[in-house]
C-alpha positions as YAML, in Angstrom:
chain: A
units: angstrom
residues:
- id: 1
  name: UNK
  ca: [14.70, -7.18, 3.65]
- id: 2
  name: UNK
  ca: [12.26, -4.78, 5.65]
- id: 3
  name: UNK
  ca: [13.73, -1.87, 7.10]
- id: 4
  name: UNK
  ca: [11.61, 0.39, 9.57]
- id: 5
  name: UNK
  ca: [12.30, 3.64, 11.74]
- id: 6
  name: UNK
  ca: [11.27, 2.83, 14.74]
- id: 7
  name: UNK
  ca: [8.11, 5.17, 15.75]
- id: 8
  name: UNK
  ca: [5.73, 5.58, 18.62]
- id: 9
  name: UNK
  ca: [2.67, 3.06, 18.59]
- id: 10
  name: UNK
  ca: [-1.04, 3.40, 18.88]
- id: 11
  name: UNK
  ca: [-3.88, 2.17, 19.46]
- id: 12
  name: UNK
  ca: [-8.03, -5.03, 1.95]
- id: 13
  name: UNK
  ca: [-9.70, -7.82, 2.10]
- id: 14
  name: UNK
  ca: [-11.59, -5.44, 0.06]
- id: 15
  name: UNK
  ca: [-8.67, -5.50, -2.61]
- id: 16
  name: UNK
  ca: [-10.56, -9.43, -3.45]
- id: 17
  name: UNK
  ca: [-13.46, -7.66, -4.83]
- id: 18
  name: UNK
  ca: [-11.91, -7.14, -8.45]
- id: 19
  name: UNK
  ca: [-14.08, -6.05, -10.94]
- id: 20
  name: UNK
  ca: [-12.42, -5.04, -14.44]
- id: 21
  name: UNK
  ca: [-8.56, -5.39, -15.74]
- id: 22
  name: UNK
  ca: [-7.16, -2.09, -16.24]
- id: 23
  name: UNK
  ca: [-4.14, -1.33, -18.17]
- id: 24
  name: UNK
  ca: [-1.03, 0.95, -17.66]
- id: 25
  name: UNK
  ca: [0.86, 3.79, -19.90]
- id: 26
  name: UNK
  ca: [4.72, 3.50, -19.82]
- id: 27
  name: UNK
  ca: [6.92, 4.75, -16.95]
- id: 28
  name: UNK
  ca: [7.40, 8.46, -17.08]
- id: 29
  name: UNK
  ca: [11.05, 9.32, -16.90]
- id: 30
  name: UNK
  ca: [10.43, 12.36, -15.01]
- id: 31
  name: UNK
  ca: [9.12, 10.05, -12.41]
- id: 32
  name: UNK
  ca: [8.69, 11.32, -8.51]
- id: 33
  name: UNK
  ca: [8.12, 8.32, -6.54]
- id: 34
  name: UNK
  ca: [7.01, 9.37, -4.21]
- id: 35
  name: UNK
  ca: [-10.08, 0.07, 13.36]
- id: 36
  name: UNK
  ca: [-12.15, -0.59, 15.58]
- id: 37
  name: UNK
  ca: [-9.16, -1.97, 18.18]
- id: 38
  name: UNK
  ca: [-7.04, -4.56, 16.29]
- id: 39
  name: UNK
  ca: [-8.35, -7.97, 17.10]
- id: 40
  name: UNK
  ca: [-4.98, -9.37, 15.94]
- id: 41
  name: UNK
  ca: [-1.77, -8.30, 17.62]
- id: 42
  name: UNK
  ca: [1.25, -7.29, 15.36]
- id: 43
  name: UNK
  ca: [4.49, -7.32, 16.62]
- id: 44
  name: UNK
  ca: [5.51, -3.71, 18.41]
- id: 45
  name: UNK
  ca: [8.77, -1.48, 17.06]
- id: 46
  name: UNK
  ca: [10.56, 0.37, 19.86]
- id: 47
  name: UNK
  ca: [9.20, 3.46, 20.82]
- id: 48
  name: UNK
  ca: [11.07, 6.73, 20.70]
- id: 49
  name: UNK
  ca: [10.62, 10.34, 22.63]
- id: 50
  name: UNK
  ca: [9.02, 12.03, 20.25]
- id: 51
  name: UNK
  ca: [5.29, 12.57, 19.96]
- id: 52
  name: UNK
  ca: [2.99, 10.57, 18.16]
- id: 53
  name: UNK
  ca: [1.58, 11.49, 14.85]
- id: 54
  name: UNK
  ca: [-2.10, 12.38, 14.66]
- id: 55
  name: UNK
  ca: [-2.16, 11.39, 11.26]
- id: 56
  name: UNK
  ca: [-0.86, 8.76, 8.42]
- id: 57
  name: UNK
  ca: [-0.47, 9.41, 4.56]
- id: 58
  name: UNK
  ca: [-0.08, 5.73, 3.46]
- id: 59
  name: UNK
  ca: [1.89, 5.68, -0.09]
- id: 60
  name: UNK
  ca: [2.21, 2.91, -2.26]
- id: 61
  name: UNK
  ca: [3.98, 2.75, -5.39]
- id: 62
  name: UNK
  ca: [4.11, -0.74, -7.89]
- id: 63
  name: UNK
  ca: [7.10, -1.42, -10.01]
- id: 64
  name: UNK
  ca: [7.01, -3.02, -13.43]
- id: 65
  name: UNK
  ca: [10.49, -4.49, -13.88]
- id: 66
  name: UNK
  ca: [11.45, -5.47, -17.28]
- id: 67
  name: UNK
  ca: [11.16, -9.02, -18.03]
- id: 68
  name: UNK
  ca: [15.16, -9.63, -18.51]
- id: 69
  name: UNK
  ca: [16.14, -7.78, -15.91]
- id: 70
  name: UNK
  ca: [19.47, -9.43, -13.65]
- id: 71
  name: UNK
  ca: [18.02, -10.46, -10.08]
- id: 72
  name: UNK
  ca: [21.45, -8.86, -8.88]
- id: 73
  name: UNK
  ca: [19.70, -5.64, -9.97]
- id: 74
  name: UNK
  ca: [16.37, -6.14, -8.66]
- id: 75
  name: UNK
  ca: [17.73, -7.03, -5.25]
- id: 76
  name: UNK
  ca: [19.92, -4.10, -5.74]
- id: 77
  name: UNK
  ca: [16.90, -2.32, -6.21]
- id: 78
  name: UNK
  ca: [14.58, -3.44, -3.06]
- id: 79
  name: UNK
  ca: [17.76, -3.05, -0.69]
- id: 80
  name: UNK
  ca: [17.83, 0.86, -1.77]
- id: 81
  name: UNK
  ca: [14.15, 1.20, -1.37]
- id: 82
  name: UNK
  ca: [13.90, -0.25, 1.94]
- id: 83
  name: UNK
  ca: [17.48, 1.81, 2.78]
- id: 84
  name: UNK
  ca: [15.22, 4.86, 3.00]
- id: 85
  name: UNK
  ca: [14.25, 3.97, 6.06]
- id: 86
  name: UNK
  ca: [16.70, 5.65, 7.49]
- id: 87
  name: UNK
  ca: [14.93, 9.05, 6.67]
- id: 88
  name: UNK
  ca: [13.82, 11.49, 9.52]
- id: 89
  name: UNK
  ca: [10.36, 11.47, 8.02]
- id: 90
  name: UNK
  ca: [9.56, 7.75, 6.92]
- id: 91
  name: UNK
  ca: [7.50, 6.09, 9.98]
- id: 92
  name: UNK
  ca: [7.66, 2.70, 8.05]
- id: 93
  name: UNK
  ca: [8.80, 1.13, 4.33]
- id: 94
  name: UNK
  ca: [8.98, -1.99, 3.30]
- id: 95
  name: UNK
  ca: [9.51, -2.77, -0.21]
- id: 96
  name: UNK
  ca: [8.75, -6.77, -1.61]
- id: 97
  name: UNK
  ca: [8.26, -8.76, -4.26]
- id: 98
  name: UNK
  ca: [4.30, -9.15, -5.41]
- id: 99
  name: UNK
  ca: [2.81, -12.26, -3.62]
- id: 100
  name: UNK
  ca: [-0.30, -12.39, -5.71]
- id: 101
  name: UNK
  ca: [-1.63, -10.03, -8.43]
- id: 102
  name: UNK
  ca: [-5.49, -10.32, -8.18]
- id: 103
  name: UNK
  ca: [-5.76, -8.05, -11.13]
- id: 104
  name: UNK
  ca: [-5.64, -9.98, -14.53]
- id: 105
  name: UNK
  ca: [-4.17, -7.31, -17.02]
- id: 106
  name: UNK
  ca: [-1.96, -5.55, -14.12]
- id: 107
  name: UNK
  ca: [1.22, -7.09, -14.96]
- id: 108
  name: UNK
  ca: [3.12, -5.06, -11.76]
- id: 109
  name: UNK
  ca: [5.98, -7.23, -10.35]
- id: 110
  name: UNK
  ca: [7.06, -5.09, -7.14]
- id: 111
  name: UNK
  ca: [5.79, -3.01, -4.36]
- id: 112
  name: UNK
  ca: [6.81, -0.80, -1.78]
- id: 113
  name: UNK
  ca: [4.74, 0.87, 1.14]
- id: 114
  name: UNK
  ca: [5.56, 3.74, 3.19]
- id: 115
  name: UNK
  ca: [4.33, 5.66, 5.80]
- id: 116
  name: UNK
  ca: [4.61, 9.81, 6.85]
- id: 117
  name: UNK
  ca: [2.89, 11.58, 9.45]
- id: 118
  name: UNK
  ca: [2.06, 14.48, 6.95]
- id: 119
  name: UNK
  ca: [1.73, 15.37, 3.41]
- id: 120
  name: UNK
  ca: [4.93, 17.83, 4.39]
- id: 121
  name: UNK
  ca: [6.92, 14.58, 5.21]
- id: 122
  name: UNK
  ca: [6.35, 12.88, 2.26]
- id: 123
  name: UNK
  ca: [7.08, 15.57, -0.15]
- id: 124
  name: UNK
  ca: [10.31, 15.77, 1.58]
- id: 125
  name: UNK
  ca: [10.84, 12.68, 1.06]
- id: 126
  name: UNK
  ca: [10.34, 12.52, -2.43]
- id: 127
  name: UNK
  ca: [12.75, 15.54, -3.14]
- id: 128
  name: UNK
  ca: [15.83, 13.69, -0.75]
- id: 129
  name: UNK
  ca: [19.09, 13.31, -2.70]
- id: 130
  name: UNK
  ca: [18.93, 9.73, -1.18]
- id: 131
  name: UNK
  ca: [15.30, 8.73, -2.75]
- id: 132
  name: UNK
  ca: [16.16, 10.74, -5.40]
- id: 133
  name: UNK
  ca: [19.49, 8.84, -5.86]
- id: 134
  name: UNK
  ca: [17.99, 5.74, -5.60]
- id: 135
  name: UNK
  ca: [15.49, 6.44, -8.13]
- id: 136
  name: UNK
  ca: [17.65, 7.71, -11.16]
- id: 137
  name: UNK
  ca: [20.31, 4.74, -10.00]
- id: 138
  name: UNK
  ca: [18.38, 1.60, -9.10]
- id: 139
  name: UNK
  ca: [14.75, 1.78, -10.50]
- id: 140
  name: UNK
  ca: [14.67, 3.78, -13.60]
- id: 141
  name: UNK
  ca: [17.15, 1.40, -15.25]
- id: 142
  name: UNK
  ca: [15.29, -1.34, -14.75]
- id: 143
  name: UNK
  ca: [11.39, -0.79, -14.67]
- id: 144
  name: UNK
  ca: [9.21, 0.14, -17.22]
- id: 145
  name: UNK
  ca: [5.59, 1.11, -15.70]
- id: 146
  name: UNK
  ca: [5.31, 2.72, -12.03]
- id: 147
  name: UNK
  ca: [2.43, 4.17, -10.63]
- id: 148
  name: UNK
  ca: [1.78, 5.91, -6.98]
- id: 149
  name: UNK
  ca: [-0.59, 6.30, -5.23]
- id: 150
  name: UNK
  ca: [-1.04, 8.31, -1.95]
- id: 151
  name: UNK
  ca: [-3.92, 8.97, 0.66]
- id: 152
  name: UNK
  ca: [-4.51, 10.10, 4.32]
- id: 153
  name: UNK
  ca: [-5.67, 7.28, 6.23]
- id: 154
  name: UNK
  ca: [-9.37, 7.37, 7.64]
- id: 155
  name: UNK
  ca: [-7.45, 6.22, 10.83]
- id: 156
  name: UNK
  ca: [-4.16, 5.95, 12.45]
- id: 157
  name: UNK
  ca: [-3.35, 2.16, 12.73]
- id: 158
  name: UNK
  ca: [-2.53, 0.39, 16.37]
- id: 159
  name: UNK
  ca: [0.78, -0.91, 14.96]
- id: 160
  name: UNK
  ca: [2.55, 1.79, 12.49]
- id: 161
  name: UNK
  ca: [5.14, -1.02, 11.49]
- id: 162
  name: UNK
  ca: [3.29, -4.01, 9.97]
- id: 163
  name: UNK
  ca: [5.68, -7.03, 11.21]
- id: 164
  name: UNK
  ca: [7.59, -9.55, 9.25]
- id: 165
  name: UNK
  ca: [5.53, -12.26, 7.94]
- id: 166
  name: UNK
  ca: [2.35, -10.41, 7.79]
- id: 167
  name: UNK
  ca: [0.80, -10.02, 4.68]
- id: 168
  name: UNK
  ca: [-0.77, -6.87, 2.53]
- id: 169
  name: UNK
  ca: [-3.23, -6.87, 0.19]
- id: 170
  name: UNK
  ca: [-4.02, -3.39, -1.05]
- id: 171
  name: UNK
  ca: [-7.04, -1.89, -3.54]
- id: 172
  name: UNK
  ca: [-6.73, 0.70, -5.81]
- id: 173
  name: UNK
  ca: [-10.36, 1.60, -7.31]
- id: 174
  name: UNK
  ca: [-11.45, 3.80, -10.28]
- id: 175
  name: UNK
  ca: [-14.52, 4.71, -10.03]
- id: 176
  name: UNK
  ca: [-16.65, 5.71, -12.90]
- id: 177
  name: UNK
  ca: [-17.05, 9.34, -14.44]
- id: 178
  name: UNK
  ca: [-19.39, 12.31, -12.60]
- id: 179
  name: UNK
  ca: [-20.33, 10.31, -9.42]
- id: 180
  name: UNK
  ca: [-22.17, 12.05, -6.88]
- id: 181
  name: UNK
  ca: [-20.22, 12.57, -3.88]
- id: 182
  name: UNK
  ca: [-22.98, 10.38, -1.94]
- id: 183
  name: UNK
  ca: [-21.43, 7.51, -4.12]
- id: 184
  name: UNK
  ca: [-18.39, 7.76, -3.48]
- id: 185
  name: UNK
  ca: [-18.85, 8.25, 0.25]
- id: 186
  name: UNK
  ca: [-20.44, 4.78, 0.33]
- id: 187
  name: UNK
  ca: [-17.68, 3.31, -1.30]
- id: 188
  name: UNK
  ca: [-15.80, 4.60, 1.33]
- id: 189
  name: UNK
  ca: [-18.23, 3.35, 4.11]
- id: 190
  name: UNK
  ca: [-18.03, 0.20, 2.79]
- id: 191
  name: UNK
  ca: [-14.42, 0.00, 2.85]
- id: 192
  name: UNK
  ca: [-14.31, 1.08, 6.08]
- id: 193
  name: UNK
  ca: [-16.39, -1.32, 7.78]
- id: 194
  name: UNK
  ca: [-15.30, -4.41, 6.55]
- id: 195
  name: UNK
  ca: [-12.71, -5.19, 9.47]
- id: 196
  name: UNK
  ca: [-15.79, -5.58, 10.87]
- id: 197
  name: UNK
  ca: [-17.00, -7.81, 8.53]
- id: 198
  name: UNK
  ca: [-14.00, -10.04, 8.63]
- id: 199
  name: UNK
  ca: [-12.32, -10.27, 11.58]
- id: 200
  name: UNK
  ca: [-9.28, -11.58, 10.31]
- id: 201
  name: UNK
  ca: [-7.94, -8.28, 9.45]
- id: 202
  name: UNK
  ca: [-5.45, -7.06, 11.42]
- id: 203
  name: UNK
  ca: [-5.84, -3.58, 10.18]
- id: 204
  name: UNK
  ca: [-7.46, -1.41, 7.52]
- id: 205
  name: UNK
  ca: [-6.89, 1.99, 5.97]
- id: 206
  name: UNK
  ca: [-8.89, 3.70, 3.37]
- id: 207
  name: UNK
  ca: [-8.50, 7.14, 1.87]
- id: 208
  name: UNK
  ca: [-8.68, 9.20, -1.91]
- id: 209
  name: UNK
  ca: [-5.67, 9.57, -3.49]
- id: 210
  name: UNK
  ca: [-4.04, 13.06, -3.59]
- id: 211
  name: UNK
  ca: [-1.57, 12.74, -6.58]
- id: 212
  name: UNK
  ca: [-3.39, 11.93, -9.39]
- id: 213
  name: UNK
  ca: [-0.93, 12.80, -12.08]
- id: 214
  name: UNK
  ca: [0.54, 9.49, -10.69]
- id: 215
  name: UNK
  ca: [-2.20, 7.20, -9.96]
- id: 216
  name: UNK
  ca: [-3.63, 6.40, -13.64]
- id: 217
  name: UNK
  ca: [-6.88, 7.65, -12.90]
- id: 218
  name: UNK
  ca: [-7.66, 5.45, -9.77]
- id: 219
  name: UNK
  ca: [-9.01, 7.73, -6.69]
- id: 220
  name: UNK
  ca: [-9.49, 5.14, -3.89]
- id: 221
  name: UNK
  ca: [-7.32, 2.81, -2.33]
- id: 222
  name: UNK
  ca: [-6.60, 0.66, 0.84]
- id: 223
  name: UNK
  ca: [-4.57, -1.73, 2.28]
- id: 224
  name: UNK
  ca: [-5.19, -4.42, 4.35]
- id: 225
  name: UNK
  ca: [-2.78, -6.35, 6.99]
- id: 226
  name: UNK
  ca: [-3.67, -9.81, 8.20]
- id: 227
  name: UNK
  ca: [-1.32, -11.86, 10.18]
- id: 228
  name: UNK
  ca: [-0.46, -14.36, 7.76]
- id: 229
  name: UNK
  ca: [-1.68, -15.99, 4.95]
- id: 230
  name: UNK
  ca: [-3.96, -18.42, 6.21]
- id: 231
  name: UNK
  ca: [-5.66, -15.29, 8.06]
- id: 232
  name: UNK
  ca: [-6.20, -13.99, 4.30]
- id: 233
  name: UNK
  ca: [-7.04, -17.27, 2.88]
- id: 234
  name: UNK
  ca: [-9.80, -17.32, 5.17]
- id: 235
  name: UNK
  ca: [-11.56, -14.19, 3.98]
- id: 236
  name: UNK
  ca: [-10.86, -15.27, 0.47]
- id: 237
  name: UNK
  ca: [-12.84, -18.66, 1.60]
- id: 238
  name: UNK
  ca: [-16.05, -16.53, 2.63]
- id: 239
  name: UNK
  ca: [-17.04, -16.05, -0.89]
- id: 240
  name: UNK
  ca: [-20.71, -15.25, -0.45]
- id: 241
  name: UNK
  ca: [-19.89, -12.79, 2.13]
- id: 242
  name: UNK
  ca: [-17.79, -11.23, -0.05]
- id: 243
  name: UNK
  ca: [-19.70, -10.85, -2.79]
- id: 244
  name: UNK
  ca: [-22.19, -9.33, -0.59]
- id: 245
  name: UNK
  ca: [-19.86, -6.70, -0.01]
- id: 246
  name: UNK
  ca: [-19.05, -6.14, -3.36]
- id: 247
  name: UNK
  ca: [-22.44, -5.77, -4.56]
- id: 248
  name: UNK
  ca: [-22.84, -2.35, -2.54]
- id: 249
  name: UNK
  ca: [-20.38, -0.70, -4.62]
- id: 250
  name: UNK
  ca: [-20.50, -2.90, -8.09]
- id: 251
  name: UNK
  ca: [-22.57, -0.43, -9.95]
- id: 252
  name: UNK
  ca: [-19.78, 2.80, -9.02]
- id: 253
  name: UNK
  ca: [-16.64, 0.90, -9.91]
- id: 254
  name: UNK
  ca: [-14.93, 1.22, -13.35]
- id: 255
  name: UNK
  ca: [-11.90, -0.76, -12.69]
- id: 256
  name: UNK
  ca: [-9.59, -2.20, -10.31]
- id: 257
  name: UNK
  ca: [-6.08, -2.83, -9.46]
- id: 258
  name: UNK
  ca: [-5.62, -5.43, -6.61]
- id: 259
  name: UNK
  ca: [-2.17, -7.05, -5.46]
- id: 260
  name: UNK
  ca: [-0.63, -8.71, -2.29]
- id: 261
  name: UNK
  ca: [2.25, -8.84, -0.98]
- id: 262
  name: UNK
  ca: [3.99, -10.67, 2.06]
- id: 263
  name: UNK
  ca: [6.21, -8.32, 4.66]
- id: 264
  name: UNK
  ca: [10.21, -9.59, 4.10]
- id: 265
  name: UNK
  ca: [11.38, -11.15, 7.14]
- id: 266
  name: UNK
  ca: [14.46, -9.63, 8.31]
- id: 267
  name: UNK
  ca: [13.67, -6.24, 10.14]
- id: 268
  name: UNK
  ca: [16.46, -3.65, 10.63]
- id: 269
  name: UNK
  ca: [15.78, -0.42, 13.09]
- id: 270
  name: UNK
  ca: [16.07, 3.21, 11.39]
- id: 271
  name: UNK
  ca: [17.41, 4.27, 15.44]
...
């Protein structure tokens, strides 16, 4: 299930450029989970009265769940997660079930994505008795490595709720130690510009993480929306392209975490 608050509207295939496995500490139990115009067209969510935000922190967070773990409980789980949406300051959540995990020694099983219009937001999201609630009740119990990661997007994307069906595929990099900040501005450029590279990306955002008590050490990540997954087969399929693009940044990157995930289909409005 997908559940959105409904938000006004404006107007990566990347994460395929893995370079190194990177492994993960256990799950602290102090744990605070915290374009260039779209040449596809997502599906729109209502729009409400209030005024648009002139900004996006994107957070992600990936779930380990234990290997014997009840599906009861892991649907239990993803319901509460995607629950949230009915939180003044989430713009968007959707919580799933990994697709693909591009990543060979990232053994994450679940995702969620979320959107705020400020930093503000999100912290207050984090501290709600209802996140917090779901938290220490429904993912605790059964995971045993989470990691966050959270970034102001270089741009506010067209469609703020990513419809069912669509599918994500999101980048976290670490880059190696005492880079100049000319390298890791290129990264960044390079990032940036590849929804103009592919043009079966429905939308991009790239940013440095924030909270990196949370994030294992990896500073830069995206995510990527195409329409479906033939769209993202089809950059996949453009593998000397690709590589192209990942030769620009090859010699900065120390590892990589790369997973995708598919948007659930039944969409519920936070109005």
């Amino acid at each position: 299930m997908i559940c959105v608050r409904a938000r006004p509207l404006f107007s990566s295939p990347f994460s395929s450029l893995a370079f190194s496995p990177t492994k993960h500490s256990p799950i602290h139990r102090h744990l605070r989970l915290s374009s260039s115009s779209s040449r596809r067209s997502f599906s729109a969510v209502a729009m409400s009265s209030s005024s648009p935000p002139n900004q996006i922190v994107e957070h992600i967070v990936l779930f380990k769940v234990k290997d014997e773990t009840d599906s009861s409980k892991i649907s239990s789980m993803m319901n509460g997660l995607n629950g949230l949406a009915s939180l003044n300051q989430v713009i968007h959540i959707s919580a799933a079930p990994l697709h693909r995990v591009r990543s060979s020694a990232t053994a994450f099983t679940h995702i969620l994505h979320s959107r705020y219009g400020s930093k503000e937001d999100l912290t207050t999201y984090a501290a709600h008795p209802d996140h917090v609630r779901v938290v220490k009740e429904s993912v605790l119990p059964i995971c045993d490595d989470v990691m966050a990661v959270d970034w102001i997007a270089d741009r506010v994307p067209g469609t703020l709720a990513p419809p069912p069906g669509s599918v994500a595929k999101v980048t976290f990099l670490k880059l190696k130690e005492n880079l100049p900040d000319e390298a890791r501005s290129e990264v960044m450029d390079v990032i940036k510009g590849l929804n103009e590279k592919f043009p079966e990306i429905g939308q991009i955002t790239v940013g440095e993480n924030f909270s990196p008590a949370r994030a294992k050490g990896f500073s830069i990540a995206s995510i990527a929306y195409f329409k479906d997954l033939a769209e993202l087969e089809g950059v996949d399929a453009q593998t000397e392209l690709v590589n192209s693009e990942k030769e620009k940044v090859r010699e900065y990157v120390d590892s990589t975490i790369v997973v995708e995930f598919v948007v659930p289909s039944c969409l519920v409005s936070g109005l």
